[in-house]
C-alpha positions as CSV (number, residue, x, y, z in Angstrom):
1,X,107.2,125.6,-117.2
2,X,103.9,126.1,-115.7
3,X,103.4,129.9,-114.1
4,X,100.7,131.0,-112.0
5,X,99.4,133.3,-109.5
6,X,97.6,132.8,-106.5
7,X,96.3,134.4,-103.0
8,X,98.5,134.1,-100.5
9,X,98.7,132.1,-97.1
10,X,100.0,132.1,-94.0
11,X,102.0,129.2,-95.2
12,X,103.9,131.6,-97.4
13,X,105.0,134.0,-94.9
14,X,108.6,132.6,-95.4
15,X,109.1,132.9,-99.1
16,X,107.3,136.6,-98.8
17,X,110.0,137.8,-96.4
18,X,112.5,136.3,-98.1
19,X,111.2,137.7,-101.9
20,X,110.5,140.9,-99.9
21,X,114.1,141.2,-98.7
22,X,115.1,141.0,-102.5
23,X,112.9,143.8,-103.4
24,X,114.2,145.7,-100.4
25,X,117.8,145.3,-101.3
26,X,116.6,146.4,-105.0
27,X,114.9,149.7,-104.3
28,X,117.5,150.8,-101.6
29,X,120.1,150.2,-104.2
30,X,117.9,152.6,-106.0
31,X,117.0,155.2,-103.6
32,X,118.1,154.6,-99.9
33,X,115.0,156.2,-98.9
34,X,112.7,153.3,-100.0
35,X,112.5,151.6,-97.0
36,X,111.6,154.4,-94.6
37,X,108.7,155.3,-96.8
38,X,108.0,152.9,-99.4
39,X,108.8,149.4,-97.5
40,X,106.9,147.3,-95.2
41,X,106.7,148.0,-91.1
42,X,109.4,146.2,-89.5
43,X,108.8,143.2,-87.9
44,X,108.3,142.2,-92.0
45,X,106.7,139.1,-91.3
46,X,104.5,140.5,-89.0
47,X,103.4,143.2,-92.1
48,X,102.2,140.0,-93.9
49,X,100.8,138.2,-91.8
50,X,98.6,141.3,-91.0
51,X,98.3,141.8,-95.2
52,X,97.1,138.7,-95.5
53,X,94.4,138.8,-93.3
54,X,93.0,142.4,-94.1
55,X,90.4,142.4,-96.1
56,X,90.9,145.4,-97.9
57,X,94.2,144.1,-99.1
58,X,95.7,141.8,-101.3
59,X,98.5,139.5,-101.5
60,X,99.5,137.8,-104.5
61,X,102.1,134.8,-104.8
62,X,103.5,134.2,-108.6
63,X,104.8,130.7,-109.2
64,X,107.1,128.5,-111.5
65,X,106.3,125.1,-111.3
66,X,104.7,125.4,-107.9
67,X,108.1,127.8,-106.2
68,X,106.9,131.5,-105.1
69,X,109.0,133.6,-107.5
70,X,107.1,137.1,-107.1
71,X,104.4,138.7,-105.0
72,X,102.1,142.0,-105.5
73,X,101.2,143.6,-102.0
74,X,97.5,145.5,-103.0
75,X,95.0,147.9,-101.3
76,X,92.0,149.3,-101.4
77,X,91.8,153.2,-100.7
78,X,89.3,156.1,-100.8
79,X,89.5,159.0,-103.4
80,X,89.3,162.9,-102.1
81,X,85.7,163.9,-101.1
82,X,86.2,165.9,-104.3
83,X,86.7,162.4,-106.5
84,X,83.6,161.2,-104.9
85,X,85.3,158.9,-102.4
86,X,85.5,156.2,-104.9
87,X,87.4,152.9,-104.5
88,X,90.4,152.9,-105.9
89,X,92.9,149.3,-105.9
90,X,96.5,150.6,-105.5
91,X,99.9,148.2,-106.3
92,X,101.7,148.7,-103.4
93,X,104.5,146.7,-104.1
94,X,105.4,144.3,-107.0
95,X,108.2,142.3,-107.2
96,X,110.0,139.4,-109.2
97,X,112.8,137.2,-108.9
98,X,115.9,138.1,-111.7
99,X,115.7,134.9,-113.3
100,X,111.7,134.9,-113.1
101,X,111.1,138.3,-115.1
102,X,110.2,137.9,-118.8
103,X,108.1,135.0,-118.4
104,X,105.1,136.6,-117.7
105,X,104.9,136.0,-113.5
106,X,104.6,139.8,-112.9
107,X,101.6,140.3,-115.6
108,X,100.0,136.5,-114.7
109,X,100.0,138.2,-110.9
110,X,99.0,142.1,-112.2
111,X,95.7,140.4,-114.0
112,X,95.2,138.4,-110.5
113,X,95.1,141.3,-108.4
114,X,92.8,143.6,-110.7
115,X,90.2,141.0,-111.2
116,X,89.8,140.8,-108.0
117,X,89.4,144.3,-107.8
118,X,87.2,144.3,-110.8
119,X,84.9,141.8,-108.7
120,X,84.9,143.8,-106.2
121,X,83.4,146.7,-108.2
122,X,86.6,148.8,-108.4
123,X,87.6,150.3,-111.6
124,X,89.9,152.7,-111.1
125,X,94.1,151.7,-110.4
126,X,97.1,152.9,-109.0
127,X,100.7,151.5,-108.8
128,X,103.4,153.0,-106.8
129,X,106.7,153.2,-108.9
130,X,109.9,154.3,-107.8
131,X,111.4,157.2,-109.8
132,X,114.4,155.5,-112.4
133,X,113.0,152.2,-112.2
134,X,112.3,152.1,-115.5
135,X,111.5,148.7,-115.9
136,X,108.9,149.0,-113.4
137,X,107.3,151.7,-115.1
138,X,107.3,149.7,-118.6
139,X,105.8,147.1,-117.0
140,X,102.9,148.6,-115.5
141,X,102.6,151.3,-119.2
142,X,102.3,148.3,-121.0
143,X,98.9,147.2,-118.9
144,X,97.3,150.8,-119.8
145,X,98.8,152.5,-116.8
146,X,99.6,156.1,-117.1
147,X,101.6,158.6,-114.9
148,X,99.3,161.5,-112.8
149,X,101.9,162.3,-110.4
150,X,105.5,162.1,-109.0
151,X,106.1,162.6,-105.0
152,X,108.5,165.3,-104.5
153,X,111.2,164.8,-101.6
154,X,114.0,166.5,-99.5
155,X,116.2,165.8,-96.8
156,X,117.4,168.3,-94.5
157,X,120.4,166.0,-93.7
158,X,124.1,167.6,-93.9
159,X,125.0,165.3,-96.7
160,X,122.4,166.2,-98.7
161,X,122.8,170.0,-99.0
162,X,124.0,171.2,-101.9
163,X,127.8,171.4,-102.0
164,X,128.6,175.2,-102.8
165,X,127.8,178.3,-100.9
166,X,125.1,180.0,-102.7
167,X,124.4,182.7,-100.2
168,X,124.9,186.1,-101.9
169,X,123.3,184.4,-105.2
170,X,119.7,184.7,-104.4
């Protein structure tokens, strides 16, 4: 089993939307919010063709034996004016087929992406988790990553509202 990493091309577009829709189905299972704010712009395979011709970002394709299993959607953003407006290389999105995890695609793809980074001249990383994917967050700990903050969200929405009358409590 040979695994590997590699920049992505258009020729990929297919297996990208197709490993995308996986990851889609995974985080919405998770938090049906993901997609409004976390996912790719629909059309999806016009959001990577677009990725993969932007130079500040990067697409990664993770292979067994030649198959795209995995993919890690990066960019390149600016700090605050008060962080110096430095660089920094942010993980977008990572994903991994089921049967493909434990073999070392997601890390073979991780040390892709932040090389490439590091070449650039970048040295500082971010890497969006979603809150309860613990697996996730293990897999990006493990690398040196550390926590600095959690996004903070509420919806309005009837179903949403807490269940019990608390006027008359506050």
């Amino acid at each position: 089993m040979k695994v590997a990493a590699r920049t992505a091309q258009p020729a990929d577009l297919e297996s990208l939307v197709a490993l995308y829709r996986r990851l889609e189905k995974e985080m919405t299972d998770l938090h049906p919010m993901w997609p409004r704010t976390d996912g790719l712009a629909e059309p999806v395979r016009e959001s990577w063709a677009k990725a993969i011709t932007e130079p500040a970002t990067q697409v990664v394709v993770g292979e067994i034996d030649a198959v795209p299993v995995g993919f890690i959607l990066a960019v390149v953003e600016v700090s605050l004016p008060q962080a110096g407006h430095e660089e920094i290389g942010v993980i977008r999105l990572v994903f991994t087929e089921h049967e493909a995890r434990e073999v070392g695609v997601a890390e073979v793809m991780r040390d892709t992406v932040l090389e490439e980074f590091r070449r650039r001249g970048i040295t500082k990383f971010d890497a969006h988790v979603l809150p309860g994917h613990r697996l996730a967050k293990n897999f990006f700990e493990a690398s040196g990553f550390s926590a600095r903050s959690i996004v903070m969200h509420h919806d309005d929405h009837p179903t949403t509202r807490p269940s019990r009358d608390i006027r008359g409590l506050v």
